[in-house]
C-alpha positions as CSV (number, residue, x, y, z in Angstrom):
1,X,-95.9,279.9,8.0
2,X,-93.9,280.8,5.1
3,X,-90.4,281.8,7.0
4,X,-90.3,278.2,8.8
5,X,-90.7,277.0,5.2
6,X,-88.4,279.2,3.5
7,X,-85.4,278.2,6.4
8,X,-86.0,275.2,5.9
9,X,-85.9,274.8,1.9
10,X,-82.8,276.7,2.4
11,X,-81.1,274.1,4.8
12,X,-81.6,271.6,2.8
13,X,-80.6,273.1,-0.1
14,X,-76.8,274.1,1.8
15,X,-76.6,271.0,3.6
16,X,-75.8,269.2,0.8
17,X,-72.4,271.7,0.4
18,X,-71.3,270.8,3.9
19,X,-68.1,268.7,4.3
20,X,-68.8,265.3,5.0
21,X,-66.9,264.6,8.4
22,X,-65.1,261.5,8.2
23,X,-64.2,258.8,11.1
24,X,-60.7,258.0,10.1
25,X,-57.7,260.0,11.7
26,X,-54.2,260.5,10.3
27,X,-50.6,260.3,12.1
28,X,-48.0,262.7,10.2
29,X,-44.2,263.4,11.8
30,X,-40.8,263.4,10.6
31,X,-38.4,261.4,12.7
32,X,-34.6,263.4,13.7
33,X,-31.5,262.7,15.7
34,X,-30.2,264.6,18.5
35,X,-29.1,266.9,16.3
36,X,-32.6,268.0,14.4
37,X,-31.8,266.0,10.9
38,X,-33.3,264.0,9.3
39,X,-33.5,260.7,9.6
40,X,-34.3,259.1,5.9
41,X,-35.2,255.0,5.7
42,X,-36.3,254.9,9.6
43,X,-39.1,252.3,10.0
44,X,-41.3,254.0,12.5
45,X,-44.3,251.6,14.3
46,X,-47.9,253.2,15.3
47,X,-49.5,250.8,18.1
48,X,-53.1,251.0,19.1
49,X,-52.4,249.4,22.7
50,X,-56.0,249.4,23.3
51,X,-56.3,246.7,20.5
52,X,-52.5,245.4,19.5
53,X,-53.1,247.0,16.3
54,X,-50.3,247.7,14.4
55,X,-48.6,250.1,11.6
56,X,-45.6,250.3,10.2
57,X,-43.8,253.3,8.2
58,X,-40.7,254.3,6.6
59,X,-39.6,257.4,6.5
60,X,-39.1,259.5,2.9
61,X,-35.5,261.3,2.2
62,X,-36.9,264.0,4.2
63,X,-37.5,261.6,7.3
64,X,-41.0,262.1,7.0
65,X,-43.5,259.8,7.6
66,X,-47.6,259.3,7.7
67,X,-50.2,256.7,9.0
68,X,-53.6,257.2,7.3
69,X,-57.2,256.1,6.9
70,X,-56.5,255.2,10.8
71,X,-59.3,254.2,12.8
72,X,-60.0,256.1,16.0
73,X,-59.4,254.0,19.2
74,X,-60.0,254.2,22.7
């Protein structure tokens, strides 16, 4: 009786040091030409066509970009 006890005092005890999962996704790119540079102050657009939904970006120096805290679609 005592190991179902023990397993599960310790599962408790580690569950609370698992990673919460989270239900938001994240979109990260960098935008180039033709010629692999960068492309610094492009506006970049994320659309959720299963809801219209829409994003907008601008690219950093780097022509990097990122769409966070996005919720997932279908």
């Amino acid at each position: 009786m005592m190991k179902p006890v023990a397993a599960l005092a310790a599962l408790l005890l580690l569950a609370g040091r698992a990673p919460a999962q989270t239900s938001y996704g994240s979109v990260l790119g960098t935008a180039t030409d033709a010629t692999r540079s960068a492309i610094p102050g492009a506006s970049v657009v994320l659309t959720n066509v299963g809801t219209g939904d829409r994003r907008s970006a601008v690219t950093d120096a780097t022509g990097n970009y990122q769409f966070v805290n996005l919720i997932p679609g279908t």
